[in-house]
CHARMM-style PDB file with segment names, atoms N, HN, CA, C and O in Angstrom:
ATOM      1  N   UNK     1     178.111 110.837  84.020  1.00  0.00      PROA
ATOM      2  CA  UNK     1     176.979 110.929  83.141  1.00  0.00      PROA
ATOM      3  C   UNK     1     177.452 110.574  81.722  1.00  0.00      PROA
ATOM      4  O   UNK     1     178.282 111.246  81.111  1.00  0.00      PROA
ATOM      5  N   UNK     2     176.831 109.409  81.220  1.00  0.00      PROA
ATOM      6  HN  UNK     2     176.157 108.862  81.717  1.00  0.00      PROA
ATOM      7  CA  UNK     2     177.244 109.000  79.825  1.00  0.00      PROA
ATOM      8  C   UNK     2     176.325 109.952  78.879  1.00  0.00      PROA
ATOM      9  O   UNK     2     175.437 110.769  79.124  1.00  0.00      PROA
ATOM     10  N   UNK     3     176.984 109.441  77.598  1.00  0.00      PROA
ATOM     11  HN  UNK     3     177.705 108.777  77.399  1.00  0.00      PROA
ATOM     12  CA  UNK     3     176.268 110.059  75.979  1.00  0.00      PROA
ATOM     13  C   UNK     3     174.417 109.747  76.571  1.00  0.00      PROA
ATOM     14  O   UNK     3     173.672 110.718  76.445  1.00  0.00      PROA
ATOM     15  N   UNK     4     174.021 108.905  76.955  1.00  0.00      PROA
ATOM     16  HN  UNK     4     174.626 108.116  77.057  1.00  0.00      PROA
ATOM     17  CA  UNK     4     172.577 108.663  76.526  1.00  0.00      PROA
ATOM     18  C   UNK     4     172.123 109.679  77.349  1.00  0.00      PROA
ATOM     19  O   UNK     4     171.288 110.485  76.939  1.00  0.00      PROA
ATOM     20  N   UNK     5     172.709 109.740  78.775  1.00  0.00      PROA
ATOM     21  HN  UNK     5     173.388 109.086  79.108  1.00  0.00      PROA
ATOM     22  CA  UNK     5     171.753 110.137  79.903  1.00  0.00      PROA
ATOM     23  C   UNK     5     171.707 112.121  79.402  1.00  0.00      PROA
ATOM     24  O   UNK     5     170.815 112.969  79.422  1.00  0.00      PROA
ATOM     25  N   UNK     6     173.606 112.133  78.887  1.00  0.00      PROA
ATOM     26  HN  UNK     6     174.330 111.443  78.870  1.00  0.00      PROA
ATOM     27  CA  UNK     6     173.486 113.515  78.601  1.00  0.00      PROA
ATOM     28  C   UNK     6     172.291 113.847  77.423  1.00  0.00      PROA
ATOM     29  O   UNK     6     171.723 114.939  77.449  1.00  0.00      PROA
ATOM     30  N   UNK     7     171.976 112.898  76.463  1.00  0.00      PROA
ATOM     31  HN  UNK     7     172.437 112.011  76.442  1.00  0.00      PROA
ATOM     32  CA  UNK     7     170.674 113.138  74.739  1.00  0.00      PROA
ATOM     33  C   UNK     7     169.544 113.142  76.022  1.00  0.00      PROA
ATOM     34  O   UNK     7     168.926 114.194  76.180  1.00  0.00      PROA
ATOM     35  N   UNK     8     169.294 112.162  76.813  1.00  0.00      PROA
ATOM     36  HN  UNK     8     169.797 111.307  76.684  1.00  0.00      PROA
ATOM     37  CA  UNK     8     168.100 111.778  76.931  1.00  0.00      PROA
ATOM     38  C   UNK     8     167.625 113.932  77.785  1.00  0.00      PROA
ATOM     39  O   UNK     8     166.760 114.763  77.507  1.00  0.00      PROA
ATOM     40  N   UNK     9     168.567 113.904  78.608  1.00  0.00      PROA
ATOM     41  HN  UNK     9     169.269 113.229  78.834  1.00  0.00      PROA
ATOM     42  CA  UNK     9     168.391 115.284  79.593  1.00  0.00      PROA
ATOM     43  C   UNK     9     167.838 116.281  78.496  1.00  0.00      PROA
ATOM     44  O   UNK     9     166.703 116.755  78.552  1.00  0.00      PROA
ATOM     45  N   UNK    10     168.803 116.567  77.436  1.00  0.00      PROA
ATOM     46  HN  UNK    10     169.725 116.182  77.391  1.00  0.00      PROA
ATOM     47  CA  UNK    10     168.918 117.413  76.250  1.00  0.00      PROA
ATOM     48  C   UNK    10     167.677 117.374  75.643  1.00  0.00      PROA
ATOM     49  O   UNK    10     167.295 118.473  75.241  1.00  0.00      PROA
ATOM     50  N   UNK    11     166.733 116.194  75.402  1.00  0.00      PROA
ATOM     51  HN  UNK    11     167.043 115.301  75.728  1.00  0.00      PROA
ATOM     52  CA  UNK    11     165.376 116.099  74.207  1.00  0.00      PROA
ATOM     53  C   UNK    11     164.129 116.487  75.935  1.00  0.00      PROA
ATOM     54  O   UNK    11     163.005 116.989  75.914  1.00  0.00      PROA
ATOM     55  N   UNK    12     164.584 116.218  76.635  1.00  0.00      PROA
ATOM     56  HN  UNK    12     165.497 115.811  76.652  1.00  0.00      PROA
ATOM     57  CA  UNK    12     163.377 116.361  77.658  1.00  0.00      PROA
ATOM     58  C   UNK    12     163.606 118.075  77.525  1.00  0.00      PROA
ATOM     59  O   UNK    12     162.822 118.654  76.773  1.00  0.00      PROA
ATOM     60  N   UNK    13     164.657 118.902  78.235  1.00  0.00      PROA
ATOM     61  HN  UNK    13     165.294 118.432  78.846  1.00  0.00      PROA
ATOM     62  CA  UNK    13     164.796 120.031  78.344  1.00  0.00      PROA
ATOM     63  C   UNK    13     164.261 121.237  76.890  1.00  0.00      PROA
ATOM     64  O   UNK    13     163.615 122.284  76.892  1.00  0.00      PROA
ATOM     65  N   UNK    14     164.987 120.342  75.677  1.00  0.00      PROA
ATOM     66  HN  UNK    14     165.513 119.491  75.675  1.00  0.00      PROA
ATOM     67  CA  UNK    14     164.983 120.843  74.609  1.00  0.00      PROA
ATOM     68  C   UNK    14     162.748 120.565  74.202  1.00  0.00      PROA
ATOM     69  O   UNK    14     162.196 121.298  73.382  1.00  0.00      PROA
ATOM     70  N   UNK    15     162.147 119.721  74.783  1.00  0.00      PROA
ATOM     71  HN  UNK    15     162.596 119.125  75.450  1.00  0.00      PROA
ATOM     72  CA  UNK    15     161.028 119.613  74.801  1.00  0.00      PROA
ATOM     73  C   UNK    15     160.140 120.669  75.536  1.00  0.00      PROA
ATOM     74  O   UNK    15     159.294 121.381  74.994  1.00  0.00      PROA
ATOM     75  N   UNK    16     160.473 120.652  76.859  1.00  0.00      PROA
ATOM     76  HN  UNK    16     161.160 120.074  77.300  1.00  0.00      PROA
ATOM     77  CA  UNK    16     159.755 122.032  77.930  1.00  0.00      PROA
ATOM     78  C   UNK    16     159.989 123.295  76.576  1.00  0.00      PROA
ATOM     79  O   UNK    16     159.039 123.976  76.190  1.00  0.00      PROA
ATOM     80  N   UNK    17     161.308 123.422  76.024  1.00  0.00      PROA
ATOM     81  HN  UNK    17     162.080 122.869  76.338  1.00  0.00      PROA
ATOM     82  CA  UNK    17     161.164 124.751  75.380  1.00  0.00      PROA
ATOM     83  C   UNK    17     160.485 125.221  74.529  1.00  0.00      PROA
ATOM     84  O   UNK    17     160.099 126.375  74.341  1.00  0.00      PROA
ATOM     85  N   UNK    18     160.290 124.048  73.846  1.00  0.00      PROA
ATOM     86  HN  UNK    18     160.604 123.111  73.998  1.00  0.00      PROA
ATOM     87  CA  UNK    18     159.356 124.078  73.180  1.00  0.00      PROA
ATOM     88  C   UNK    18     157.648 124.211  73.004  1.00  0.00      PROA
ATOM     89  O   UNK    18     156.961 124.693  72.102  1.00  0.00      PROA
ATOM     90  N   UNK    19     157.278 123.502  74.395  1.00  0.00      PROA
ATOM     91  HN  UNK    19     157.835 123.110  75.128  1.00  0.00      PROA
ATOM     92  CA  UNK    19     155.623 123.962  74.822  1.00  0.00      PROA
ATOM     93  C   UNK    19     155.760 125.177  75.178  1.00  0.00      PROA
ATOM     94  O   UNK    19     154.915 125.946  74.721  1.00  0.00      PROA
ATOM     95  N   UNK    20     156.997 125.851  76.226  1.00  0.00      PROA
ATOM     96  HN  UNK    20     157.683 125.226  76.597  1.00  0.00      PROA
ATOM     97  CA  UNK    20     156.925 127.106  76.797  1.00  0.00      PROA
ATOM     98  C   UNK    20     156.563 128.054  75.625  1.00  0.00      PROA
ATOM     99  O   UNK    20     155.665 128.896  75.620  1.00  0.00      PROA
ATOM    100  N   UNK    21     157.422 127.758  74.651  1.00  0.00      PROA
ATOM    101  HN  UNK    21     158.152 127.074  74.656  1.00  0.00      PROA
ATOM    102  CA  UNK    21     157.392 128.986  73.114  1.00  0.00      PROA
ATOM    103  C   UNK    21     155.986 128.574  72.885  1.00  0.00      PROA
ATOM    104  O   UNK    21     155.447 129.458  72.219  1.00  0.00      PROA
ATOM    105  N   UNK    22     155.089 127.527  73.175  1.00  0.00      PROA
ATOM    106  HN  UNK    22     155.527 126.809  73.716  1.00  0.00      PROA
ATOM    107  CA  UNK    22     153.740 127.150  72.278  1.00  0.00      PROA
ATOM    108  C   UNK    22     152.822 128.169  73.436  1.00  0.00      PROA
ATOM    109  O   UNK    22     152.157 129.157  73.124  1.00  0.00      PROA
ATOM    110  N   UNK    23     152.950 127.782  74.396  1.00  0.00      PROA
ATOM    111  HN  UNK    23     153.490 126.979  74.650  1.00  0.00      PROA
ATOM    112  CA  UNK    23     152.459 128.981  75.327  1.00  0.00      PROA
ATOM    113  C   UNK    23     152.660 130.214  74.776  1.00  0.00      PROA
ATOM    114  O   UNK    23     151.866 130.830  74.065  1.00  0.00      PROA
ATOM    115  N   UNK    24     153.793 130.566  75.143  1.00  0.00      PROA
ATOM    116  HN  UNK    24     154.438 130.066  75.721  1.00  0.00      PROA
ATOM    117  CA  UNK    24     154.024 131.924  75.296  1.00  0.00      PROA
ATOM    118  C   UNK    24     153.132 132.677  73.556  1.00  0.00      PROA
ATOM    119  O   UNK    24     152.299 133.583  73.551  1.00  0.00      PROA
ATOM    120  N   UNK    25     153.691 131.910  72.268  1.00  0.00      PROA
ATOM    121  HN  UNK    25     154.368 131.174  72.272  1.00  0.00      PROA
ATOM    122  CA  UNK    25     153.055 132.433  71.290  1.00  0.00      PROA
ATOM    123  C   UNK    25     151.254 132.321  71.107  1.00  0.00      PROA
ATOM    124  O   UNK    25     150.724 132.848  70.129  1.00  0.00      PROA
ATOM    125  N   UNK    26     150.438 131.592  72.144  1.00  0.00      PROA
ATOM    126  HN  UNK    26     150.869 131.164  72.938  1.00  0.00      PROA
ATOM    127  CA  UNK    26     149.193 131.955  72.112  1.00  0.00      PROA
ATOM    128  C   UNK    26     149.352 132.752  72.936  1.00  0.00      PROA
ATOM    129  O   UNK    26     149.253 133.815  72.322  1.00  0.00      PROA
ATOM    130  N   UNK    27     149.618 133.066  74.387  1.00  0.00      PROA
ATOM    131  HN  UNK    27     149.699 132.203  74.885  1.00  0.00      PROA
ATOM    132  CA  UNK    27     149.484 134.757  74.679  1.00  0.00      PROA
ATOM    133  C   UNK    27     149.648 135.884  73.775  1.00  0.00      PROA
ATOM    134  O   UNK    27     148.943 136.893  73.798  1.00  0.00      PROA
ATOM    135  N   UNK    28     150.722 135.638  72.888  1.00  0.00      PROA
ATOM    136  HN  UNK    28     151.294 134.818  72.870  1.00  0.00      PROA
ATOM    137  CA  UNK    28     150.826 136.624  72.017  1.00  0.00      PROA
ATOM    138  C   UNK    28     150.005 137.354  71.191  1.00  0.00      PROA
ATOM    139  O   UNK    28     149.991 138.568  70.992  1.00  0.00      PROA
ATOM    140  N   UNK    29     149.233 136.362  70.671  1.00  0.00      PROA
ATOM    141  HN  UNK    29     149.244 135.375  70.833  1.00  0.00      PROA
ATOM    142  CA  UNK    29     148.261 136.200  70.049  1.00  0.00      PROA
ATOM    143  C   UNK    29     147.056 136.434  70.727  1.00  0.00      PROA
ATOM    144  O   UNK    29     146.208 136.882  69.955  1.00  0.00      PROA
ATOM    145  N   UNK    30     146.649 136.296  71.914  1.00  0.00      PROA
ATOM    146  HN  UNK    30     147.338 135.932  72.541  1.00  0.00      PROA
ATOM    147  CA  UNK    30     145.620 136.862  72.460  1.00  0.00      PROA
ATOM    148  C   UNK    30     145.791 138.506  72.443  1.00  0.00      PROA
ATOM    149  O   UNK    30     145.005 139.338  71.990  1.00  0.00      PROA
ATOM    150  N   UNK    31     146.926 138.685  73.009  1.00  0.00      PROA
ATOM    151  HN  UNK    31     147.565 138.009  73.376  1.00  0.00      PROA
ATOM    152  CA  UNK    31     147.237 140.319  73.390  1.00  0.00      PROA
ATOM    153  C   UNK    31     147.313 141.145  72.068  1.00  0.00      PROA
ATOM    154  O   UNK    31     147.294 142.370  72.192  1.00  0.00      PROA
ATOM    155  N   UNK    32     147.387 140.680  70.974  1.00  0.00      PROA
ATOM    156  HN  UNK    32     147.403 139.685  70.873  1.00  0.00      PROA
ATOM    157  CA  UNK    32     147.370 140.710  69.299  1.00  0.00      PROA
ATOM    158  C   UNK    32     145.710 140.809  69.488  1.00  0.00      PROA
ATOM    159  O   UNK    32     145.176 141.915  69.575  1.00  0.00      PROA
ATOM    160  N   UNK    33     144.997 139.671  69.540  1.00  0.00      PROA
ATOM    161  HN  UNK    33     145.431 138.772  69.470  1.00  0.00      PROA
ATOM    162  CA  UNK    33     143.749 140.242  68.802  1.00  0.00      PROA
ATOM    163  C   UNK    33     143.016 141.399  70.377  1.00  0.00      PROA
ATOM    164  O   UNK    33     141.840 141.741  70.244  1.00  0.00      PROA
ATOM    165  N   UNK    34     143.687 141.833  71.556  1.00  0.00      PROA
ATOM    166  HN  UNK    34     144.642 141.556  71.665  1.00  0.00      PROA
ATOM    167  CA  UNK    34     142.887 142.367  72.096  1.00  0.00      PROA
ATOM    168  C   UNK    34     142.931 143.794  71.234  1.00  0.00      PROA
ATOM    169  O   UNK    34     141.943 144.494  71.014  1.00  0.00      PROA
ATOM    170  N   UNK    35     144.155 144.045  70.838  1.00  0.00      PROA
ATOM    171  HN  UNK    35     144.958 143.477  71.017  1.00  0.00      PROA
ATOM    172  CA  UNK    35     144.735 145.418  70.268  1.00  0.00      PROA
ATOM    173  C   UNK    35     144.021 145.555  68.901  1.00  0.00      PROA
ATOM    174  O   UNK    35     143.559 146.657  68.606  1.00  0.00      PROA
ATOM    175  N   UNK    36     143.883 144.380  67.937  1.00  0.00      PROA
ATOM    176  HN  UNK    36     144.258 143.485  68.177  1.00  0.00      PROA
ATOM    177  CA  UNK    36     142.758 144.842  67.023  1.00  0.00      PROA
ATOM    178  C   UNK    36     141.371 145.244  66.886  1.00  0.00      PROA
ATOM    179  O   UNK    36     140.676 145.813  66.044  1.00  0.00      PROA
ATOM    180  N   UNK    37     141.196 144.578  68.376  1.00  0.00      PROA
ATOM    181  HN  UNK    37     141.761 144.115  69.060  1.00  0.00      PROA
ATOM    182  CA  UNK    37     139.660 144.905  68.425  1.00  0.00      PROA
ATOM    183  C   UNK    37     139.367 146.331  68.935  1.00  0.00      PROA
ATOM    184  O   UNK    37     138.278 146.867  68.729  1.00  0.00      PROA
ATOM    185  N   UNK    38     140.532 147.023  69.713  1.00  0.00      PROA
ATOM    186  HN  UNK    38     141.416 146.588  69.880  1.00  0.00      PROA
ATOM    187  CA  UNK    38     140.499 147.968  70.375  1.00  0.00      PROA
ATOM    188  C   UNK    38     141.107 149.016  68.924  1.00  0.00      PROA
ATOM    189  O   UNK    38     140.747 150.193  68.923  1.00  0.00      PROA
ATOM    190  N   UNK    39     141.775 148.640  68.059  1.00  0.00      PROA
ATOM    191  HN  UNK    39     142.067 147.683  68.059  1.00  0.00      PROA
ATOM    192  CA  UNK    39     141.592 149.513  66.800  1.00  0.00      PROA
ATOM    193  C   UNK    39     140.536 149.476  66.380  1.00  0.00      PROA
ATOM    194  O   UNK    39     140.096 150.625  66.362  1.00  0.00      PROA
ATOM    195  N   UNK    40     139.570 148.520  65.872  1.00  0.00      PROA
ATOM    196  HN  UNK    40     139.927 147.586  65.886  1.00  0.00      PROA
ATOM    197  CA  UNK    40     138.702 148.719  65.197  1.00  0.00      PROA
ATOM    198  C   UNK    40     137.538 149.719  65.877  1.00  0.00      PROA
ATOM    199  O   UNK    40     136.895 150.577  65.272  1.00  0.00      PROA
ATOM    200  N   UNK    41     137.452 149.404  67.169  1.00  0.00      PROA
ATOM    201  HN  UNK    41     137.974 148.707  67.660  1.00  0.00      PROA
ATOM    202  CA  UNK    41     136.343 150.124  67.854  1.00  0.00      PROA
ATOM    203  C   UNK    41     136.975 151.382  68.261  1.00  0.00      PROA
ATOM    204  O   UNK    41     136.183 152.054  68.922  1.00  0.00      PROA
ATOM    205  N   UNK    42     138.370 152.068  68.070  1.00  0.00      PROA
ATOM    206  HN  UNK    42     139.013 151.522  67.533  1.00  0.00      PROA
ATOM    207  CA  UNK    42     138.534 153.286  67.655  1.00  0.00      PROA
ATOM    208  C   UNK    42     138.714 153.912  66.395  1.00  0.00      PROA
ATOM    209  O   UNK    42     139.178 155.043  66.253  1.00  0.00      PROA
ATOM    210  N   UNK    43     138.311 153.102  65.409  1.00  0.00      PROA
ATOM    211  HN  UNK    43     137.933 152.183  65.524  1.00  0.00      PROA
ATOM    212  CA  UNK    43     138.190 153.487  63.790  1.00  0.00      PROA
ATOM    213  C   UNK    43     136.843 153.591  63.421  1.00  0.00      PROA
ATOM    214  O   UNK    43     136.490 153.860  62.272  1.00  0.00      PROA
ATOM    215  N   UNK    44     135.820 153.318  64.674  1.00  0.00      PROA
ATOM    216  HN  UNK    44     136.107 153.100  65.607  1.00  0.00      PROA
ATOM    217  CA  UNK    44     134.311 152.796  64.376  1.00  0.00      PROA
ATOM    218  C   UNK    44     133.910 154.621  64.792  1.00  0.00      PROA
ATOM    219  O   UNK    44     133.495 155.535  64.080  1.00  0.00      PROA
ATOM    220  N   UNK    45     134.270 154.555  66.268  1.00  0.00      PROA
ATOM    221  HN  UNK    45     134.607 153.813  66.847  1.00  0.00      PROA
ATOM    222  CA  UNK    45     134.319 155.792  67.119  1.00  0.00      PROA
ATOM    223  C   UNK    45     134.547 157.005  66.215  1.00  0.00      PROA
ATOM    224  O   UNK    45     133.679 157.869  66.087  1.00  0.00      PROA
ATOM    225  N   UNK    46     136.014 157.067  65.437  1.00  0.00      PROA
ATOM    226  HN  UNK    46     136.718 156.365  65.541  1.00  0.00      PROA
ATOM    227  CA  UNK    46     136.067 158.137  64.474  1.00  0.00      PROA
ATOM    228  C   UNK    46     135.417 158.436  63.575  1.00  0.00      PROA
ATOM    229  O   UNK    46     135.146 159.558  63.148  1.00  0.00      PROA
ATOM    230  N   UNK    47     135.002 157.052  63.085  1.00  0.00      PROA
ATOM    231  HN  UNK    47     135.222 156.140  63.432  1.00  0.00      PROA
ATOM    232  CA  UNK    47     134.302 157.437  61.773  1.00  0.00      PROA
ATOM    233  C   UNK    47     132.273 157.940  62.226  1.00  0.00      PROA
ATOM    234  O   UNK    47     131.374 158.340  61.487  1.00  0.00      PROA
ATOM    235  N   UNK    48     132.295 157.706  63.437  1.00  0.00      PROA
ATOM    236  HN  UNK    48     133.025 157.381  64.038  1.00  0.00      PROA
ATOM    237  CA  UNK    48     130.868 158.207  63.963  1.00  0.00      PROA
ATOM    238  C   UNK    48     131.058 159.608  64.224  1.00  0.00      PROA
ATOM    239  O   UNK    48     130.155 160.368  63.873  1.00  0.00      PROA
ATOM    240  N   UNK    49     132.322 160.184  64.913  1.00  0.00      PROA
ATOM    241  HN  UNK    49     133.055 159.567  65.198  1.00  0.00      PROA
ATOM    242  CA  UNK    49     132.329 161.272  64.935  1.00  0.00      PROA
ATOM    243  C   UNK    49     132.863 162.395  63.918  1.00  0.00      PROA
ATOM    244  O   UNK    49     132.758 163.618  63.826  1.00  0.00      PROA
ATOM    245  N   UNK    50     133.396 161.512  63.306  1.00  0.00      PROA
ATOM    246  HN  UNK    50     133.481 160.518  63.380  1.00  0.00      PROA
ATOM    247  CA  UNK    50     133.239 162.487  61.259  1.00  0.00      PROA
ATOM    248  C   UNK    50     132.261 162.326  61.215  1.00  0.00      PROA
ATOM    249  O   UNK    50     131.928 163.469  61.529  1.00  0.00      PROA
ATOM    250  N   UNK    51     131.118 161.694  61.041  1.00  0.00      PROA
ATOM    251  HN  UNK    51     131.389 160.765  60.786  1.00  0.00      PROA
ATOM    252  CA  UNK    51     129.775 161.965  60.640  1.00  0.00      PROA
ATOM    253  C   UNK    51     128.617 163.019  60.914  1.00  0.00      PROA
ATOM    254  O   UNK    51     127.730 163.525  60.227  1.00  0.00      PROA
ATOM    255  N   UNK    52     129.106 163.132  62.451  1.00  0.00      PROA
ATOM    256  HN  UNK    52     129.827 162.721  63.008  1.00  0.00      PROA
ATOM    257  CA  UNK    52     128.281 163.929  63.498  1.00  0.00      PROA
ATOM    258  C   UNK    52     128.897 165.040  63.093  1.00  0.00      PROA
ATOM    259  O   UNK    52     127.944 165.748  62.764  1.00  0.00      PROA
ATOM    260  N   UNK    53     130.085 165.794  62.860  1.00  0.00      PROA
ATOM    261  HN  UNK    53     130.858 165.219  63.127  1.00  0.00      PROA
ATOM    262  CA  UNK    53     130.523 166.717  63.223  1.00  0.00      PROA
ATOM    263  C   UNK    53     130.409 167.207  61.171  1.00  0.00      PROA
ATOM    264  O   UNK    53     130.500 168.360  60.749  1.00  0.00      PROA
ATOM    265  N   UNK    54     130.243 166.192  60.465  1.00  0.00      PROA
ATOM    266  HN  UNK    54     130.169 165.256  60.807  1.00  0.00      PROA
ATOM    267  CA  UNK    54     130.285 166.411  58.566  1.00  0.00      PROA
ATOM    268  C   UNK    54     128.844 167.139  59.011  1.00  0.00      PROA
ATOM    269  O   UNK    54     128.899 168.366  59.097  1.00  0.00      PROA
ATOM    270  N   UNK    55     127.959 166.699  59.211  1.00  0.00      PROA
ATOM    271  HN  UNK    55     127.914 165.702  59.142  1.00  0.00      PROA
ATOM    272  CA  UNK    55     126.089 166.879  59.175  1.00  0.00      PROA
ATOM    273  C   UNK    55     125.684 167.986  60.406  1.00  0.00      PROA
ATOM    274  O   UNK    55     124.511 168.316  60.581  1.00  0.00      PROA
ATOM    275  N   UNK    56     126.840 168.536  61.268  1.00  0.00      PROA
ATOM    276  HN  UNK    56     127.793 168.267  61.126  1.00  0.00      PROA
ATOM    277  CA  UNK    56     126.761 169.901  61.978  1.00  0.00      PROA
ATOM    278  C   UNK    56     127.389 170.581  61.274  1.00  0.00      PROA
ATOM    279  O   UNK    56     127.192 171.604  61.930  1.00  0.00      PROA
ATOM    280  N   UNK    57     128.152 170.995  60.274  1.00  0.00      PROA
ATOM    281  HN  UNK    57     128.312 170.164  59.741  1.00  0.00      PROA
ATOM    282  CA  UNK    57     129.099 171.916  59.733  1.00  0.00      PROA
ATOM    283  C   UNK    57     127.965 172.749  59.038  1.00  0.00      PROA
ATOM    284  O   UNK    57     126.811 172.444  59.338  1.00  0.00      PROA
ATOM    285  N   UNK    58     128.182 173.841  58.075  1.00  0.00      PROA
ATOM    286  HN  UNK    58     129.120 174.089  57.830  1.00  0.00      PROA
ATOM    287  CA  UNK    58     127.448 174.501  58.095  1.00  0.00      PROA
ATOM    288  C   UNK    58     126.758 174.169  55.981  1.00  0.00      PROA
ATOM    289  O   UNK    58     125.902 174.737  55.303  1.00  0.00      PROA
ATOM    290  N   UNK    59     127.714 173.008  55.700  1.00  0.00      PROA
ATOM    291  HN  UNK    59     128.409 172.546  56.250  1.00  0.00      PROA
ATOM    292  CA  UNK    59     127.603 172.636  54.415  1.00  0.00      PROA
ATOM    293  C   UNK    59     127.213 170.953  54.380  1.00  0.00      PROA
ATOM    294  O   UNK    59     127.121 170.189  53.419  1.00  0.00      PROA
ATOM    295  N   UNK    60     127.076 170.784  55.458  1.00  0.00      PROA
ATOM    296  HN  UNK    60     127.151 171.405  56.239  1.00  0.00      PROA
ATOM    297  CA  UNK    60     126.327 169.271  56.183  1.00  0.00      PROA
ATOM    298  C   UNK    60     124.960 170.210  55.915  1.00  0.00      PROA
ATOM    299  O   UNK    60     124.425 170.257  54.807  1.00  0.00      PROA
ATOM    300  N   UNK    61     124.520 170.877  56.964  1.00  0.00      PROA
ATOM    301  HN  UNK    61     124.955 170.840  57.864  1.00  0.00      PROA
ATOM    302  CA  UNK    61     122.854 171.780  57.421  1.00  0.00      PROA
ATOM    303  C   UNK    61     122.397 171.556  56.199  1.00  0.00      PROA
ATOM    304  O   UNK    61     121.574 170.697  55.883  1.00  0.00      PROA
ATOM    305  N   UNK    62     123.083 172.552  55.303  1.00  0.00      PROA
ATOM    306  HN  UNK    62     123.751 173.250  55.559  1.00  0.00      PROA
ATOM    307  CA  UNK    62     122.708 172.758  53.898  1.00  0.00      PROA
ATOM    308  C   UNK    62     122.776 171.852  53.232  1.00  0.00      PROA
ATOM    309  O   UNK    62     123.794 172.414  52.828  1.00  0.00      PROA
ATOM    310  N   UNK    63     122.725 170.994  52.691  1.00  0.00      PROA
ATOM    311  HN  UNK    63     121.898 170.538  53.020  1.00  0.00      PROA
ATOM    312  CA  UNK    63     122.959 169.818  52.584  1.00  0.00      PROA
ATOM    313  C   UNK    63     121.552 168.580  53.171  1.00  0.00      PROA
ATOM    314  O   UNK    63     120.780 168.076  52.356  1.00  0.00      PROA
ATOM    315  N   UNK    64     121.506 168.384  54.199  1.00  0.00      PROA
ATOM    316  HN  UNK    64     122.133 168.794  54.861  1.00  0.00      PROA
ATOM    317  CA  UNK    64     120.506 167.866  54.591  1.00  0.00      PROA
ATOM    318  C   UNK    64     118.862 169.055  54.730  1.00  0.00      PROA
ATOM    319  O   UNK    64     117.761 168.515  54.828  1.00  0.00      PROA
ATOM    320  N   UNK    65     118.995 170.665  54.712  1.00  0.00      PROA
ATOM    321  HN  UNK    65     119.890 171.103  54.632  1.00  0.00      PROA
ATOM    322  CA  UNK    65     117.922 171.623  54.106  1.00  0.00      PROA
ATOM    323  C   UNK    65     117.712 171.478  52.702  1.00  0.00      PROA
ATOM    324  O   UNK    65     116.838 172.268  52.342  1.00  0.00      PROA
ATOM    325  N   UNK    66     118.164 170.781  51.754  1.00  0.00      PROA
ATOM    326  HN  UNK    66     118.874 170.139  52.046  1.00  0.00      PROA
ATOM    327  CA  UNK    66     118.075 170.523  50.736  1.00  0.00      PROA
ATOM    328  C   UNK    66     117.533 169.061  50.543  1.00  0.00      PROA
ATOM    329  O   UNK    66     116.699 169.028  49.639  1.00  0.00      PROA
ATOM    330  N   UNK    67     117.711 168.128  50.993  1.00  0.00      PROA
ATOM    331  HN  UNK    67     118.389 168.154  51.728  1.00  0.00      PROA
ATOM    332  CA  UNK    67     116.902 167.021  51.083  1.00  0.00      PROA
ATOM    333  C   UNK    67     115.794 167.356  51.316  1.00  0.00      PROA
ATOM    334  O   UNK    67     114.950 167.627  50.462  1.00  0.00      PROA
ATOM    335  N   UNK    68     115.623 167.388  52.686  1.00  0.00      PROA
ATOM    336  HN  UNK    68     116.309 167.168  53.379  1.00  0.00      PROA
ATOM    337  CA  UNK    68     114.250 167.791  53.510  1.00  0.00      PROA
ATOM    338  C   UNK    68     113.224 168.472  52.684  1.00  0.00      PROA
ATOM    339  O   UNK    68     112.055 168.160  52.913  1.00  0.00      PROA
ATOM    340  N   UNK    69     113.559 169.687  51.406  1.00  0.00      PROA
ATOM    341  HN  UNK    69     114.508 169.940  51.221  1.00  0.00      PROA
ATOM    342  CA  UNK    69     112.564 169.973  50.842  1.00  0.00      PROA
ATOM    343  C   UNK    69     112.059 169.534  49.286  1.00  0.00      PROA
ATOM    344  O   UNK    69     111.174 169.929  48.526  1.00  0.00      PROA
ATOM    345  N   UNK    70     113.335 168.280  49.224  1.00  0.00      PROA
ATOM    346  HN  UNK    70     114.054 167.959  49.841  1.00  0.00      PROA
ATOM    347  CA  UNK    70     112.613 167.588  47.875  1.00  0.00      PROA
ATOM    348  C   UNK    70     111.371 166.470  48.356  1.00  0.00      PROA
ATOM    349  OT1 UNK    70     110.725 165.860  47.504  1.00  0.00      PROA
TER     350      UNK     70
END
């Protein structure tokens, strides 16, 4: 096996590695935005249930009994 055949093997091989990494970094990136979306819709979740649980407390009641009679 001469110099060319050994470059030519080397840019083909050294090529596959390169789509593989182009692959592999959009999976990454999918599995990246599944995890943000799954934060956000547990930051959505919390902040609904601070709300529910601010407006049951007993200075939420009072609070919204004081609206209600302006």
């Amino acid at each position: 096996m001469n110099l060319k055949e050994f470059n030519e093997h080397f840019h083909l091989i050294s090529n596959i590695a390169v789509l593989l990494g182009i692959v592999f970094l959009g999976y990454e990136l999918q599995q990246n935005n599944i995890v943000a979306k799954a934060q956000i819709r547990n930051e959505i979740a919390n902040a609904a249930n601070f709300n529910i649980s601010a407006n049951l407390s007993p200075e939420g009641l009072a609070i919204r009994g004081k609206r209600s009679r302006e």
